[in-house]
C-alpha positions in Angstrom: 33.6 49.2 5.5 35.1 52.5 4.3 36.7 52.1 0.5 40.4 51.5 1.5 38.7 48.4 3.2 37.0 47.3 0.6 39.8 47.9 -2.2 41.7 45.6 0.7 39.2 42.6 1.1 38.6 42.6 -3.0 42.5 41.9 -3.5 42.1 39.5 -0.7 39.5 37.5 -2.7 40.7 37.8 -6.2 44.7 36.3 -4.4 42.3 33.2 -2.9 41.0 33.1 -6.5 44.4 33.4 -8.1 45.4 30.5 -5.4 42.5 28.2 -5.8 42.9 28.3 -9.8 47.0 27.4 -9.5 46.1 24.5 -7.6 43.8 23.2 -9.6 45.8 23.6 -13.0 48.9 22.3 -11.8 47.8 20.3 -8.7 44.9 18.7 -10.3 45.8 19.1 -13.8 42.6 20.5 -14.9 43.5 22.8 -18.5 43.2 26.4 -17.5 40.0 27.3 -19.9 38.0 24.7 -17.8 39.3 26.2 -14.6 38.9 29.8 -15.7 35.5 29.0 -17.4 34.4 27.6 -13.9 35.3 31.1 -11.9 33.9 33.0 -14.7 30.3 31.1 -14.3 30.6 31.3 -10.8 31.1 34.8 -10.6 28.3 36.0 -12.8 25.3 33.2 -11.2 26.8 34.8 -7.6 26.0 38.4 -8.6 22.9 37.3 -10.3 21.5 35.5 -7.6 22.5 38.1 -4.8 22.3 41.5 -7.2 19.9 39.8 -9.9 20.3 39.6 -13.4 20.6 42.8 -14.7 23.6 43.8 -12.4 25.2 40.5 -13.5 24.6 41.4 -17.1 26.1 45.4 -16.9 28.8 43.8 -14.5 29.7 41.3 -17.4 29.3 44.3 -20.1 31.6 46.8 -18.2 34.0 44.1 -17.4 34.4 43.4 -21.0 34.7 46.8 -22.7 37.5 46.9 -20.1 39.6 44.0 -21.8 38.1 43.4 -25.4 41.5 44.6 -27.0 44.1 43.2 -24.5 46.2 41.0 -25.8 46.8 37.1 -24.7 49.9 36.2 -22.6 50.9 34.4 -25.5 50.9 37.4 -27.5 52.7 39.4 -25.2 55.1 36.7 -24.9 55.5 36.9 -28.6 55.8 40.9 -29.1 58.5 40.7 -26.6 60.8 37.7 -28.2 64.0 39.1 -29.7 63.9 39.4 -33.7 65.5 35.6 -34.6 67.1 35.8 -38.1 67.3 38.4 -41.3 64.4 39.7 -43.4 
């Protein structure tokens, strides 16, 4: 698989991810920190069991320098409300 392929197949999984948690928040009602908490588990014990531990650990380090500062959708949503009243 040359790189465009892989880039390809990895958006493929992460849309069947994307999927699979919509159903089960609002098809099953589970509450989306139980749901996302479950993929996040998942994802690390599959790279530790097939990469081992260590890749699993730098995997989770990298992955969280990359959004440490991002902000919540809830912030977002908030930063972009229109000002309501007068100071």
């Amino acid at each position: 698989m040359d790189d465009k392929q892989q880039d390809q197949a990895a958006k493929l999984v992460s849309a069947a991810l994307d999927d699979l948690a919509a159903q089960l928040i609002m098809v099953r009602g589970l509450h989306p920190d139980l749901v996302l908490a479950g993929l996040h588990s998942s994802a690390l014990a599959l790279i530790a069991t097939s990469h081992g531990g260590d890749v699993a650990t730098q995997c989770a380090r990298e992955s969280a320098d990359k959004v440490e500062h991002l902000p919540s959708h809830d912030d977002c949503r908030l930063a972009a409300a229109p000002v309501a009243g007068r100071a």
